[in-house]
N, C-alpha and C positions, 0 to 999 in steps of 0.2 A: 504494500500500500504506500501512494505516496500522498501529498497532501499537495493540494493545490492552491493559488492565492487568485480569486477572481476579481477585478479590478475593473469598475468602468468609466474610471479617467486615472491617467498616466501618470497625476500629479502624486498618486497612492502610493507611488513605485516603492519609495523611502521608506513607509511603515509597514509596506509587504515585505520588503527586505529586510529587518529586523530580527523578523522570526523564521529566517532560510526557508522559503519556503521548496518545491523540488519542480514546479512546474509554477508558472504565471500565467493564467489566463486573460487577455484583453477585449470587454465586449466591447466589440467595435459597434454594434447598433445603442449603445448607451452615451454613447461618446458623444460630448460637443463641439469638442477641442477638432481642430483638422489630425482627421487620425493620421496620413502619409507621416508626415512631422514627426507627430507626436511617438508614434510607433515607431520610426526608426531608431529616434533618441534613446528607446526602450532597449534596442536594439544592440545599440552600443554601448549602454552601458551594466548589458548583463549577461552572461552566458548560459543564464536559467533558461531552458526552454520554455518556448512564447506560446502557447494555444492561441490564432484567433476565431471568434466566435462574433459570427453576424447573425444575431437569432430571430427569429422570423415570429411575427405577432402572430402568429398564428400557434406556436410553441412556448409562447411568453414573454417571448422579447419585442422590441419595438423598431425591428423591420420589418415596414408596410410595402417595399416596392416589388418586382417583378424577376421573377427567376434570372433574365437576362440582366438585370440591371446589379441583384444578389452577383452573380458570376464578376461584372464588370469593377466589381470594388472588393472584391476579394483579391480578384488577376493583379490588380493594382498593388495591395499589401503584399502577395502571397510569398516576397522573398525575404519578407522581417519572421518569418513563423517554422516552429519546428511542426507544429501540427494546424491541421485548420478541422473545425466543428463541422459538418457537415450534413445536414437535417436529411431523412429521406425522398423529399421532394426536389432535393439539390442532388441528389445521386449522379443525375447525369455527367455532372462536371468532375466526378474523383478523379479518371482515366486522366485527366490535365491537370491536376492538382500532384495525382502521385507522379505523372512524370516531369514535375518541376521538383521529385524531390523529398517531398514535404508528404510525413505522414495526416492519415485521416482517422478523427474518430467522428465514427459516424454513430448518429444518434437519433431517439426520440425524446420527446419529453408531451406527456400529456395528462392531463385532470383527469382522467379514467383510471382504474385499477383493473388490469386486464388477470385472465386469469393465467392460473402460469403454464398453461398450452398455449395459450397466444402469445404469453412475454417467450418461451423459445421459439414460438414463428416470427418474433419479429426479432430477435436475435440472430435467427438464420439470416433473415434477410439483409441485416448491419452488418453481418459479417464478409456478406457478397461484397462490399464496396470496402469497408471498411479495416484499416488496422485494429483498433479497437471500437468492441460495440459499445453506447451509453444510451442506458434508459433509465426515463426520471418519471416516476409514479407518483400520483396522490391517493396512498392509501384512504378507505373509508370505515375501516376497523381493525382490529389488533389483528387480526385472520386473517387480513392484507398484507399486514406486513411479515406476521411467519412466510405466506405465500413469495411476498418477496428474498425474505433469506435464503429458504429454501431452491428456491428460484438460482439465486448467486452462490450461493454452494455449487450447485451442482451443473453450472453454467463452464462451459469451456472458457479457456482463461488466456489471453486478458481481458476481463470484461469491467464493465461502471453502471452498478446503479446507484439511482439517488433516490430521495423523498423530497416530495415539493411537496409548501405551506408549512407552514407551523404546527399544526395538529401533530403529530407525531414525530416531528423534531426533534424527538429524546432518542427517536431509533436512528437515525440517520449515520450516527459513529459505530454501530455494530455493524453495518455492510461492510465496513474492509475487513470486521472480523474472522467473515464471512465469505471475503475473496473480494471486495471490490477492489480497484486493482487503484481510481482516486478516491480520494475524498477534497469536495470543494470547498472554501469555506472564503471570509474576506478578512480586508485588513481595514477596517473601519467605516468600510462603507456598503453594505450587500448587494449583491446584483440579482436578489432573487429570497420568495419566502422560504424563512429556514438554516438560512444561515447560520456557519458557526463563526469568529473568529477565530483566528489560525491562531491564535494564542491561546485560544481556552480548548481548543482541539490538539494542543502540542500537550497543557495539563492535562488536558482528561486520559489521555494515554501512560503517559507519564505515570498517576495515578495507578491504572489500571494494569498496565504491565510494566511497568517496571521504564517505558520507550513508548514508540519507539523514536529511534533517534533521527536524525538527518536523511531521511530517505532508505530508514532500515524496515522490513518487512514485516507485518504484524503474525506474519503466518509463516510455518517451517514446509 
């Protein structure tokens, strides 16, 4: 498990570094700042791999415009990023993405609790395009979220899920238990319900096992 820093302005960089984090996330659909700029800066001044993530209001972020126009402003970043987010309605573009290079996690995120025959049908299908699959669930009972542990156990690996909203935000740090391969969290400012910060998420482990530490593995 590594522990991620999601950030949706650049000015964050300083207090995500802090607390090492092992991946950085930049949601570039949150951004107001000229991202080119701003993200290259990020660029130079870290060797943490960059995730970017232009998330589609349709998955909860707040890209409204058009798959071709999603592509034309990715193409634009895609050589500041070690990995790019990649929703399934953007599939088409991975073939051009991986061969600049640059890994994909490809992903869903959605307000349903699917059961967990259809989180491995849609796992199969993240895995066709993607390097890593991530799926972000809003459980609706405690029996959703076994379903999702269970689910990540027994998920071929590398895989990411998550829990959206608050309501069960207390389980979100047992999915790496679990096998999720990140965990998201921010550095003062959330990009999303649920968040942990990366500080209280370095404790809680800490606590719990003893780590882990720098990018060390919660599972043998």
């Amino acid at each position: 498990m590594k522990i991620v820093v999601s950030l949706p302005e650049t000015d964050l960089l300083g207090d995500a570094m802090k607390f090492e984090p092992d991946l950085i996330e930049l949601r570039i659909d949150l951004m107001e700042e000229d991202p080119k700029g701003s993200i290259g800066r990020v660029r130079e001044e870290t060797a943490i791999p960059l995730i970017g993530t232009l998330r589609s209001a349709r998955e909860g972020g707040k890209f409204s415009g058009t798959d071709d126009a999603w592509q034309r402003k990715i193409n634009d970043l895609l050589p500041f990023f070690d990995y790019i987010d990649v929703e399934t309605r953007y599939r088409r573009y991975a073939p051009f993405i991986e061969s600049a290079g640059t890994g994909i996690i490809a992903s869903l995120h959605t307000t349903d609790m699917p059961s967990i025959g259809e989180l491995r049908r849609i796992h199969q299908v993240l895995s066709e395009y993607g390097d890593i699959p991530k799926i972000a669930v809003q459980p609706r009972t405690e029996q959703d979220v076994v379903t999702l542990l269970s689910f990540t156990e027994e998920a071929g690996k590398p895989v990411i899920t998550s829990i959206m909203g608050d309501r069960f935000r207390h389980f979100r740090p047992l999915l790496p238990l679990f096998g999720s391969e990140l965990m998201f969290c921010h550095a003062g400012k959330p990009t999303s319900g649920g968040q942990y910060h990366i500080g209280e998420v370095r404790s809680l482990y800490r606590i719990l096992l003893g780590g882990p530490g720098q990018g060390d593995s919660v599972r043998e």
